[in-house]
N, C-alpha and C positions, 0 to 999 in steps of 0.2 A: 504494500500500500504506500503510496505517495502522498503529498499534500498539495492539489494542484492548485487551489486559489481562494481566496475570500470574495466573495460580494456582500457589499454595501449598498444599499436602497437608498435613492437620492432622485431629489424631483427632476435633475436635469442631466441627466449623462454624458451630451458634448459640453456641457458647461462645466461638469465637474473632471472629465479628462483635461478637458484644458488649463482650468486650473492647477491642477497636478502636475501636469506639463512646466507651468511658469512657475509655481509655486519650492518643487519641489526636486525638477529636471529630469524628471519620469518620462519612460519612453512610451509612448503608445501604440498596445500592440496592433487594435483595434477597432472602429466603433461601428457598429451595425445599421446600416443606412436607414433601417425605422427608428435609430436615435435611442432603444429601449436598453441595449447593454451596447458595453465596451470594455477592455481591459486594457493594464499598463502592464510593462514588461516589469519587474522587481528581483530578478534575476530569479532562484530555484520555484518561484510559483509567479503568481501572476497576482495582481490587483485589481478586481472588476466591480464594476456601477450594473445596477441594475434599476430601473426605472420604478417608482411607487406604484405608477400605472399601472405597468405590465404586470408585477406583484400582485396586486389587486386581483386584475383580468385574471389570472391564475390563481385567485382562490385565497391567498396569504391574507394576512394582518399586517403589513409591514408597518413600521415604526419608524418615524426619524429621530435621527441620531441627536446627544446630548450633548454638548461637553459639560453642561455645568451637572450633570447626572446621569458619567457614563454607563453604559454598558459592555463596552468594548473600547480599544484603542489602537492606532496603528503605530507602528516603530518604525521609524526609518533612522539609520547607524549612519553618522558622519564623522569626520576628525573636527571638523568646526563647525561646532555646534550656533556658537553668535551668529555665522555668517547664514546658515542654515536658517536660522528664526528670520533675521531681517529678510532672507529673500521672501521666505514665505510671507510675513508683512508687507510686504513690495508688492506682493502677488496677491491681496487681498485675506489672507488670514488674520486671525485674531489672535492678539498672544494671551495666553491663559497661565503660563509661569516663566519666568524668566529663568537662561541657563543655570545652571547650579550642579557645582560637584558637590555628588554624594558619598558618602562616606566608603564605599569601595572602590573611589577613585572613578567612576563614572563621571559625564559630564550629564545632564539631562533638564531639556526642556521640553512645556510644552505648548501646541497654536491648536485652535478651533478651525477644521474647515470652512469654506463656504456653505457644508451643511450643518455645520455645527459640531459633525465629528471632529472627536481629539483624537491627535496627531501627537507623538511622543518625539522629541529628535533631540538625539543621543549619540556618545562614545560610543565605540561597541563594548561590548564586556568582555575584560580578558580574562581567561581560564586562571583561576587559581596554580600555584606552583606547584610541581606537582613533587612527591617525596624527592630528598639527594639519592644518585644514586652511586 
């Protein structure tokens, strides 16, 4: 078994790939010419939109997204985290915590999509030391 992708329910799917695009410099792999899904490339899986509509049409309950009362969050790992926030403020997101190292040496902040989801952007985490040998 694999992990091929997440989708996120959002009212507008060329609007929020593109934001992703500018925001975040996400490749798109991409977007379905009725506009209902699209995905970005995120290297080992994928990151996909799927429309509230289309969710709906098929029966779902979808839900939009929080930041001030997540249910979920995305991560995206950078070495510079500052520069990271301002683009994405550049690009229309909202900052929700400013950079901050945490006490295992992480850097981490985080911004509110255009749909409101929370976006985490972060160090990566490095692996504990491992015994001498």
């Amino acid at each position: 078994m694999h992990f091929g992708y997440t989708i996120l329910y959002v009212e507008d799917v060329p609007r929020t790939i593109a934001f992703y695009e500018a925001a975040f410099g996400l490749q798109r792999r991409f977007v379905h010419e009725a506009g209902d899904f699209g995905e970005l490339e995120t290297g080992a899986t994928a990151l996909a939109f799927s429309s509230l509509r289309l969710m709906t049409e098929l029966g779902k309950n979808p839900q939009r997204a929080s930041a001030h009362a997540p249910s979920f969050e995305i991560a995206l790992t950078t070495t510079d985290v500052p520069a990271a926030v301002e683009r994405a403020i550049a690009a229309g997101a909202r900052l929700v915590q400013a950079p901050e190292e945490m006490p295992w040496g992480q850097t981490v902040a985080y911004v509110a999509d255009i749909n409101d989801a929370l976006v985490e952007l972060c160090t990566p985490v490095l692996a504990p030391p491992g015994p001498a040998d």
